[in-house]
C-alpha positions as CSV (number, residue, x, y, z in Angstrom):
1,X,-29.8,57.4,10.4
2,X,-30.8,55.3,7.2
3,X,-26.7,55.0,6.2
4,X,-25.5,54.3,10.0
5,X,-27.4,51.2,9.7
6,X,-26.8,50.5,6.4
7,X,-23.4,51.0,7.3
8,X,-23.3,48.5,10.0
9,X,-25.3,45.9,8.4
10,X,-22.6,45.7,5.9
11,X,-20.2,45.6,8.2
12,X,-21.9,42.9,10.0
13,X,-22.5,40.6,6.9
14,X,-18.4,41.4,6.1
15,X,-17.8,40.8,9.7
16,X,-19.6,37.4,9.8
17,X,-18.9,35.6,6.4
18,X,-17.6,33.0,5.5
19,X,-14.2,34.1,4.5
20,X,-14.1,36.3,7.8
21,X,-15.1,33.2,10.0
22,X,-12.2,31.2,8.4
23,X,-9.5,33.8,8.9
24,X,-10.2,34.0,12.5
25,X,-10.2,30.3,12.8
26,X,-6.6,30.7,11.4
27,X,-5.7,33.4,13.9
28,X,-7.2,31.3,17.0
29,X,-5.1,28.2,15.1
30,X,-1.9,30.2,15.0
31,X,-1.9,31.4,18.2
32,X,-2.9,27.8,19.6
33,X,-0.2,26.5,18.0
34,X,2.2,28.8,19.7
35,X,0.7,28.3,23.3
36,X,1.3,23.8,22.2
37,X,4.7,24.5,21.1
38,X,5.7,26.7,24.1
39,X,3.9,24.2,26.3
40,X,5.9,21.3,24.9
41,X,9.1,23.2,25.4
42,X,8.1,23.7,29.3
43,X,7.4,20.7,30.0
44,X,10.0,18.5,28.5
45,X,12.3,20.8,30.6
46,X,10.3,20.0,33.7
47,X,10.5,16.4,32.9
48,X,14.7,16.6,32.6
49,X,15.5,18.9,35.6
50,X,12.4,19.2,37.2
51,X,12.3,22.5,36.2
52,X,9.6,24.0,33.8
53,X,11.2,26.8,31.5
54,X,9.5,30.3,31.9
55,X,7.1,30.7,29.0
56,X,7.6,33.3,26.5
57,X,5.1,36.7,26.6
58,X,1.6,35.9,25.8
59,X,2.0,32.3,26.3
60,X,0.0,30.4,28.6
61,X,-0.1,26.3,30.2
62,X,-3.4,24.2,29.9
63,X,-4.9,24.4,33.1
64,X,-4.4,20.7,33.3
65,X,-0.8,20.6,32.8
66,X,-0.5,23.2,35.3
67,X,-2.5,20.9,37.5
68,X,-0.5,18.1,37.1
69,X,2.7,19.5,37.9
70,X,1.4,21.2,40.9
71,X,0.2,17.5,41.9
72,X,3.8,15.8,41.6
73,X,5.4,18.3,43.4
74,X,3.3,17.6,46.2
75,X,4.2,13.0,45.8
76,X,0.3,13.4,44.9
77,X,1.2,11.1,41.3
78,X,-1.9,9.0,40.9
79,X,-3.7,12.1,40.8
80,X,-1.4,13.9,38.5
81,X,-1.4,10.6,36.0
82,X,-5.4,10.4,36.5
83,X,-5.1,13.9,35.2
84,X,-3.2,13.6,32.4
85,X,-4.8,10.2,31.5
86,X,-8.1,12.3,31.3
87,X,-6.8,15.3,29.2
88,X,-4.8,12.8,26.7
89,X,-8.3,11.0,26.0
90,X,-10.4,14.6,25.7
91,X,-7.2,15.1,22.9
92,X,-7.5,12.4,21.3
93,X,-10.8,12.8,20.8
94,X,-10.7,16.2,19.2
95,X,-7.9,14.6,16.9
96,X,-10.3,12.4,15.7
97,X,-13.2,14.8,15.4
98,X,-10.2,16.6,13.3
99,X,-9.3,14.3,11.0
100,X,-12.6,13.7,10.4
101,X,-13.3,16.9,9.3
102,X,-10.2,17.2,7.2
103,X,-10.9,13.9,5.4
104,X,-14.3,15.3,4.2
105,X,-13.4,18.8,3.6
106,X,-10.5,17.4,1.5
107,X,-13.2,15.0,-0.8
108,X,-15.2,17.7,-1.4
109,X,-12.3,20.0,-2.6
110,X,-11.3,16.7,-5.0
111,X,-14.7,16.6,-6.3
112,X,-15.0,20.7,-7.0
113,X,-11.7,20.2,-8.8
114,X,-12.8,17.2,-10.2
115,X,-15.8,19.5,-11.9
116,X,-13.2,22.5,-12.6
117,X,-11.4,20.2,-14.7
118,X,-14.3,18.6,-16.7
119,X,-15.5,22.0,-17.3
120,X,-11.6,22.7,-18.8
121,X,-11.6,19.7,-21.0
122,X,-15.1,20.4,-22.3
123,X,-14.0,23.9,-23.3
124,X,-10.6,22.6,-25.2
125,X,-8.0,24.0,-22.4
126,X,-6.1,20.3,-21.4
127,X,-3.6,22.2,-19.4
128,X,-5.7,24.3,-17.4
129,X,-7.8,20.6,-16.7
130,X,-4.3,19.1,-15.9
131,X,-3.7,21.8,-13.3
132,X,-7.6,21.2,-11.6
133,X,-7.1,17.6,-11.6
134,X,-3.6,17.4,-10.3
135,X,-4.4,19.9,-7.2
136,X,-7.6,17.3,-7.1
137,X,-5.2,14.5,-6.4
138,X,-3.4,15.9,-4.0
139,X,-6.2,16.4,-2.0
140,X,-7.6,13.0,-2.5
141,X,-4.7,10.5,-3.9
142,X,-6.9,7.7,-3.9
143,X,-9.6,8.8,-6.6
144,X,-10.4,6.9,-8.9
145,X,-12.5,9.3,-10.9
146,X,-9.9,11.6,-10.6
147,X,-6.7,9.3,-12.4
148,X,-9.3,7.8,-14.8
149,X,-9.9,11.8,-15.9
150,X,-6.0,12.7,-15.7
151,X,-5.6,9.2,-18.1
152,X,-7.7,10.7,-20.8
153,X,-6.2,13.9,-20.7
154,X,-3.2,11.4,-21.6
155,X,-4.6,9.6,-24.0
156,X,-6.1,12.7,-25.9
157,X,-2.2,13.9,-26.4
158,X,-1.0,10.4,-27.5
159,X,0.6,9.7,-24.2
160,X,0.0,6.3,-24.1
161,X,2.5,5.0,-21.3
162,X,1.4,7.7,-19.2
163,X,-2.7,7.2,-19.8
164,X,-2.3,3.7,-19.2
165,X,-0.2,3.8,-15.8
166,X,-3.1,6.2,-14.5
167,X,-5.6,4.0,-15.6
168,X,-4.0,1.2,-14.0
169,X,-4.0,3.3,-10.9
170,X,-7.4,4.2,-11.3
171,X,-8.8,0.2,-11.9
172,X,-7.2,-0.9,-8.5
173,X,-9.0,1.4,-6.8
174,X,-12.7,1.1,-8.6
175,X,-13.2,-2.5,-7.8
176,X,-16.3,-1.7,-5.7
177,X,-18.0,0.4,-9.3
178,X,-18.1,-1.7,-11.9
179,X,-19.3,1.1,-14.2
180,X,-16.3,3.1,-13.6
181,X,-14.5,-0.3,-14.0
182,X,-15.5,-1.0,-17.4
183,X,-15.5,2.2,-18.9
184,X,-11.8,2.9,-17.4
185,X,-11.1,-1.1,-19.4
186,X,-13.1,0.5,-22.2
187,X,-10.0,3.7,-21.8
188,X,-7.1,1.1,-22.0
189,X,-8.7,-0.6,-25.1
190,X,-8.7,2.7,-27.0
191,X,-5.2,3.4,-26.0
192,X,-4.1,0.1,-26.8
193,X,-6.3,0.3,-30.5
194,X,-4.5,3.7,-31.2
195,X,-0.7,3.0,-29.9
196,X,-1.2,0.0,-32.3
197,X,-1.0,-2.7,-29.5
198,X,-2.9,-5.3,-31.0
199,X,-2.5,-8.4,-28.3
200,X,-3.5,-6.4,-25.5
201,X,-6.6,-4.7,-27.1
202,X,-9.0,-7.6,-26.8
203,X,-8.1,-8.2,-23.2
204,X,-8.9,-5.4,-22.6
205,X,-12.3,-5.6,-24.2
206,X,-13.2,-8.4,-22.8
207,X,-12.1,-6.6,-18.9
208,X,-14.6,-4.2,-20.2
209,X,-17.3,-6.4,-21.5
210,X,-16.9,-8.7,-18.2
211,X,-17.7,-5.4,-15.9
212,X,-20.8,-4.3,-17.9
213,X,-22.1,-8.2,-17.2
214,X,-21.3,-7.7,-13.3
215,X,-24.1,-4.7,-13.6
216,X,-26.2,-6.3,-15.9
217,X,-25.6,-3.9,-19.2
218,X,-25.9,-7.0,-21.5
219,X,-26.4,-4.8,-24.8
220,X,-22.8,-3.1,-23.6
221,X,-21.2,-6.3,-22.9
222,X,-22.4,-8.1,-25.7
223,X,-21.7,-5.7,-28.2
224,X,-18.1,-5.5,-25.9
225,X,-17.2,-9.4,-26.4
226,X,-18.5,-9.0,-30.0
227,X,-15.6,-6.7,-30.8
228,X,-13.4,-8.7,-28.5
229,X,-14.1,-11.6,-30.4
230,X,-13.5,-9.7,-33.8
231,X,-10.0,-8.6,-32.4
232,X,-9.3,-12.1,-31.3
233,X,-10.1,-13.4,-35.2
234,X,-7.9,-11.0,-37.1
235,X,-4.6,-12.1,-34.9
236,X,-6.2,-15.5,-35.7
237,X,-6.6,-16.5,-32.4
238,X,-9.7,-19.1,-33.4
239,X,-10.4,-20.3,-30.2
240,X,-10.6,-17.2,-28.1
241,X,-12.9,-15.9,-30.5
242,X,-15.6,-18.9,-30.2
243,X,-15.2,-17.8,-26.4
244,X,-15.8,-14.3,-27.3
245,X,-18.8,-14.7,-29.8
246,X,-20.3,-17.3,-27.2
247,X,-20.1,-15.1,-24.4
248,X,-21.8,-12.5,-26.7
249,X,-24.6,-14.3,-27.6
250,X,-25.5,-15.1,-23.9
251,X,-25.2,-11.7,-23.2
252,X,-27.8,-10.7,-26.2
253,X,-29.8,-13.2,-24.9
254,X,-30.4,-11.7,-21.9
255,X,-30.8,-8.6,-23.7
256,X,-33.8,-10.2,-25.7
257,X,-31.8,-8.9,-28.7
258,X,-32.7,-11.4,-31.0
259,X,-31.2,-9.6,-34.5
260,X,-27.5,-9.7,-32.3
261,X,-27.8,-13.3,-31.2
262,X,-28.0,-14.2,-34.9
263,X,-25.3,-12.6,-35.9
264,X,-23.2,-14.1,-33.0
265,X,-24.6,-17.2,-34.3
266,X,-23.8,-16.9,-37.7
267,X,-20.2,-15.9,-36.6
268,X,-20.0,-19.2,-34.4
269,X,-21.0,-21.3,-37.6
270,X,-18.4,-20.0,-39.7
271,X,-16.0,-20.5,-37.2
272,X,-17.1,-24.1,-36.5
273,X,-17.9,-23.4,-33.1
274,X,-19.9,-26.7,-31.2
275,X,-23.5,-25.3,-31.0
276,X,-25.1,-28.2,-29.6
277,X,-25.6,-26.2,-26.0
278,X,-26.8,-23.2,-27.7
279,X,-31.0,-23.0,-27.3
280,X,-33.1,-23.1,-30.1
281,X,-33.2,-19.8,-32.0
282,X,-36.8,-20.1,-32.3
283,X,-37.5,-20.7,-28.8
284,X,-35.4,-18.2,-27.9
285,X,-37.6,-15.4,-30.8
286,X,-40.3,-16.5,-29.3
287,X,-39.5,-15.9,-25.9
288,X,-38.8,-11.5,-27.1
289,X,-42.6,-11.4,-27.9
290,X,-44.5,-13.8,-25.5
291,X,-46.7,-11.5,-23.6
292,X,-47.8,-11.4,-20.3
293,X,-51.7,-12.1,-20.1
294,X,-52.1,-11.5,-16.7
295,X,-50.4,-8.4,-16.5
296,X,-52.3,-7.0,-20.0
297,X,-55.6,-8.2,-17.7
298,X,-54.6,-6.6,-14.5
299,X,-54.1,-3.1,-16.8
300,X,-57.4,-3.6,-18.3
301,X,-59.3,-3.7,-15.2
302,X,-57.3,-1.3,-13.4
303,X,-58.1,1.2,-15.9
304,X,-61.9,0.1,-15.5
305,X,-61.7,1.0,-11.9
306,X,-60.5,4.4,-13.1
307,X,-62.8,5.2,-15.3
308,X,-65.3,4.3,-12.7
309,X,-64.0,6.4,-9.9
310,X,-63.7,9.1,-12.3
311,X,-67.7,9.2,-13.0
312,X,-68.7,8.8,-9.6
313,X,-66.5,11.8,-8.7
314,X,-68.0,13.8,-11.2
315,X,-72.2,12.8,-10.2
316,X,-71.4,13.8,-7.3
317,X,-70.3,17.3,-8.3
């Protein structure tokens, strides 16, 4: 008795998996598909002789088709359009309801594949990552995450051209995600550094260091525009690297990081730079260790009130 019913569980859990359920969606969908085709081919001939083919073996009408032609051969055509008009709109919902499904089932095989080929490049296999990425995209051409990865796949084999056109790819469609933004820029500046493309590497830099200030990552953009700006000097390009080194030291100074913004500094003295808008560097010092008083007070008596509650909780034990 025990292996009848052990029997049939497992027949049961076979019977209603996942892999199960899917193959006899296909089965309904196939044979659906061959009851629309069938039904198409009926009733185009009904609509050029008047005459509905005879459908094949096994083939069935939609009920409301059948209705509808049943309704013009009697001159009853407002209710035979009201009928169709009805079952057009019930379609056209389940098209949606469709597409839906396929949009999201379609984003979450790109971002499975996605993962399948991180995994790849993090065990040394590029090709087998190619493959996962590729099959990604063509579930989901408009990923961003997915051309910025296929560009450093590029980049990693010296494929400049081809890195670069992905990542170009990739930045059109990541201007709502300024992270991804600047660390695709941050992509293009190392494949512009090694393919020894010297004019467009700071530009890139500073596309980089510009979308790290968008999300307030000053450290990252300052140190960004710093290497910008020493790019920009060794082509000679004077001015643009004032620019650079400026924007660098307004980025440190949000940062609080005062050691950075006198290195900027320096730089912008040695490069002549106007400095008469820059704060004071000792206001600015003593702004990284000015302490909040109130707060330091609030955290004192708050911790007061603990120790309190604590006592009373325990005399009363």
């Amino acid at each position: 008795m025990g292996i009848v019913v052990t029997i049939i569980g497992a027949w049961k859990a076979w019977r209603f998996s996942k892999s199960q359920i899917v193959n006899r969606l296909f089965e309904h969908l196939n044979a659906d598909e061959k009851h629309v085709i069938e039904g198409r081919r009926s009733v185009l001939s009904y609509l050029r002789n008047g005459n509905a083919t005879p459908l094949r073996r096994g083939v069935e009408l939609h009920t409301n088709i059948k209705k509808a032609i049943q309704l013009v051969a009697v001159d009853r055509h407002v209710e035979a359009e009201e009928v169709l008009n009805g079952f057009a709109l019930y379609l056209r919902g389940s098209a949606e309801v469709g597409r839906r499904h396929t949009d999201v089932a379609s984003q979450q095989a790109a971002t499975i594949l996605l993962f399948a080929g991180h995994v790849a490049k993090q065990r040394k296999d590029p090709p087998s990552a190619r493959k996962a990425l590729e099959e990604a995209l063509e579930h989901c051409p408009d990923d961003a995450e997915v051309l910025r990865s296929i560009g450093e796949i590029d980049l990693r084999a010296n494929r400049f051209p081809e890195a670069q056109r992905n990542f170009d790819a990739a930045l059109a469609l990541s201007l709502q995600d300024k992270r991804l933004e600047a660390e695709i820029w941050s992509l293009k500046a190392e494949a512009h550094q090694l393919s020894g493309d010297t004019r467009a590497y700071p530009n890139a830099l500073l596309g980089c260091a510009a979308a790290y200030a968008e999300i307030d990552e000053d450290g990252m953009a300052g140190d960004t525009y710093a290497r910008a700006g020493d790019a920009q000097l060794s082509l000679r390009h004077t001015k643009r690297a004032r620019q650079s080194y400026r924007s660098a030291f307004d980025c440190y100074r949000r940062a609080r990081n005062v050691q950075r913004m006198a290195a900027m500094r320096d730089r912008l003295v040695s490069l002549k730079a106007d400095l008469s808008d820059l704060p004071p560097f000792e206001e600015t010092a003593s702004r990284q260790w000015k302490v909040s008083w109130p707060a330091v007070r609030l955290a004192v008596e708050l911790s007061i009130l603990a120790v309190a509650a604590g006592l009373f909780y325990f005399n009363l034990r």
